[in-house]
Each structure stands twice: as C-alpha cells, then as structure tokens.
N, C-alpha and C positions, 0 to 999 in steps of 0.2 A: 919265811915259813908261811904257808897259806892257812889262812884261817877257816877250820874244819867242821862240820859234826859228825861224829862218832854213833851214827845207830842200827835198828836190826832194817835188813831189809824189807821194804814194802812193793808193793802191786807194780806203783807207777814206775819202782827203777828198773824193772827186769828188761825192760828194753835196751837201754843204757849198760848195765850189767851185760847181757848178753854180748853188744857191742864192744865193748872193751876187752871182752874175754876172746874175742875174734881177731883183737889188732894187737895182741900183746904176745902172744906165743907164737913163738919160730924157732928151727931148728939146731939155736944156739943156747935157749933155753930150756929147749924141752923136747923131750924123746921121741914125742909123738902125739902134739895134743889131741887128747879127744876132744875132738871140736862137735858140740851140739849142733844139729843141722837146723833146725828152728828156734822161734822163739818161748814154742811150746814145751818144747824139747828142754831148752833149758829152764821154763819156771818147773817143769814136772822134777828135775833135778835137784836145782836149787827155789825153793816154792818161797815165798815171802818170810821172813822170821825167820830162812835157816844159814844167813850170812850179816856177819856185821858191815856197814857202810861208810863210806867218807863221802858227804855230801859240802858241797859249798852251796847254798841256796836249793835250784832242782837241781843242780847239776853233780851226778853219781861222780867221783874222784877215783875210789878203787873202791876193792872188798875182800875180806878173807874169812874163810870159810874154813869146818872144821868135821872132821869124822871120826865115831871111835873107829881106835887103831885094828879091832877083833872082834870076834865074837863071844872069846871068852870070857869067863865073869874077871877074871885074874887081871886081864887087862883094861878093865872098866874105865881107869884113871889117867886111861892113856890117849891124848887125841893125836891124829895127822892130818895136816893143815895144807892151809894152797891160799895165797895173797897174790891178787894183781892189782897195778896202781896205772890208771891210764897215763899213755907215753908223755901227755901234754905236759902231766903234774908231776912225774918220777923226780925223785933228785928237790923235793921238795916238802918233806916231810911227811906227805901221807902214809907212806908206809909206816914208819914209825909208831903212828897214832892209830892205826890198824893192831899195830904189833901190842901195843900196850892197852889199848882197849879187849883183846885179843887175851892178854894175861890177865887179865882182872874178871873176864867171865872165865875163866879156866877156875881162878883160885874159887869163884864165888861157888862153882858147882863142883867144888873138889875133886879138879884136875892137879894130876902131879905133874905129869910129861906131858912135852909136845916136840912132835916129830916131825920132820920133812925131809924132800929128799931134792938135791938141786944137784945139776951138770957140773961138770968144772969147767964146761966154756964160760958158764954165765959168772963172770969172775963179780960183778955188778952186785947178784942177787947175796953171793956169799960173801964179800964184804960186810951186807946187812944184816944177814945171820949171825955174825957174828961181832957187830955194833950191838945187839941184840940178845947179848949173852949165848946165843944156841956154840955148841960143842959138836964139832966132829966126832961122830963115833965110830966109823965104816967110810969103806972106800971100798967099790965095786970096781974094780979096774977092767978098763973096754968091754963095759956094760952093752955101748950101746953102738952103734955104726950109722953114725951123720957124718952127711956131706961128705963122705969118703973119707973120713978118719975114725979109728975105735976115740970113744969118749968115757971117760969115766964117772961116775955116780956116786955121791957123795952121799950119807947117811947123816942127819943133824939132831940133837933133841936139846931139848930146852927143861929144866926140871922147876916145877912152881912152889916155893918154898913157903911152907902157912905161915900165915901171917900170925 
C-alpha cells in the first residue's frame, strides 16, 4: 500500500486533477464522461477546497468529490459522489483512503447517505463499492447503449451511522 495524504484540494493540483480525470474514463466505465474541455473549465467546476485529494509528495494520486443529491431541504443529508484514482496507483489503496477520508467528512458535517451510480461493465469499481460497505439499491436495466451493447446502471448508497 502507498503511503498517502488525505487533503482538500488546492490551486497547484488542478492541473494534475484535470489530467487524470482525462485518462481515467471510457466507455466501460462510464456512459458518457462529461469531459471538461479546459483546465479552466475544470477548476470553475471543481475550484480548490471542493474535492478531497491523495497526494504522495506533489504528486496528485486520485480525488473524490461530493454533491448534494437535491435541492430539497428533505434531502440535505444526502451526497452523490464520483472518485477517480489515477491508472498508475489503482489496485493500491488509494481508493480506499479516499473512501474513508470521504466518510469521516460525511459524518463530521452530518451526512447520512451517499450515493453513486456505476456501470455493470466496470465490474473493478463495484467490487470496491462494495469492499466499501455501499448497497445496491436499483438496477436500471439497458440504461445505456455502449459500444453496441444495452448496459445497465447500477444505483449504490452507503448509510453513515453517528458515531
């Protein structure tokens, strides 16, 4: 396992950030990245402070990042999430230390749930999801039409119990 740090995003990684967000999705994992066309593009998205990092020295590892689910007040408690781990480091714990740095700001700012939603090509990412504790809740069946097969769309949440 690589030895990590866990913090909020800053200035200098958005470049790194942007990069990894460019070599990580395809259309086994994902329906249709919105891929940011710049790098402007993506700090206005994702601006410093609004994803957590894995850094080994400068070098950006992955990030996951977190949206509420609504608009409504009802759902306040509820985030949906998106983790990439660049391809170099996968399969070697960052994720994990993502995920779990990931839950611990959830509980701090009284998050209950968190939601994602992943392919059933990416057999890799839901493995982790559910190493992870997250729960299948839904299944979208041929949601979506890659590479000439219908694919279906998994629904996942994860509930954060107070401490």
């Amino acid at each position: 396992m690589l030895t990590v740090k866990i913090r909020y995003s800053e200035t200098q990684d958005l470049a790194q950030l942007f990069a990894i967000d460019h070599t990580i999705w395809n259309s086994t994992n994902s329906p249709g990245p919105v891929r940011l066309k710049s790098l402007a593009a993506y700090g206005q998205r994702y601006p410093a402070g609004s994803q957590l990092v894995a850094v080994r020295g400068t070098q950006v590892l992955g990030m996951i990042s977190w949206n509420p689910q609504s608009p409504y007040p009802s759902m306040h408690r509820t985030w949906n999430i998106g983790i990439g781990v660049a391809q170099n480091v996968q399969h070697q714990g960052v994720g994990g230390r993502l995920m779990t740095a990931l839950k611990a700001e959830a509980r701090r700012q009284g998050i209950h749930r968190i939601e994602l939603n992943v392919l059933a090509t990416n057999q890799v990412a839901r493995q982790f999801y559910t190493q992870q504790g997250f729960q299948v809740e839904g299944r979208a069946r041929d949601a979506f039409y890659l590479n000439g097969h219908y694919v279906d769309d998994y629904s996942l949440a994860y509930l954060i119990e107070p401490s």
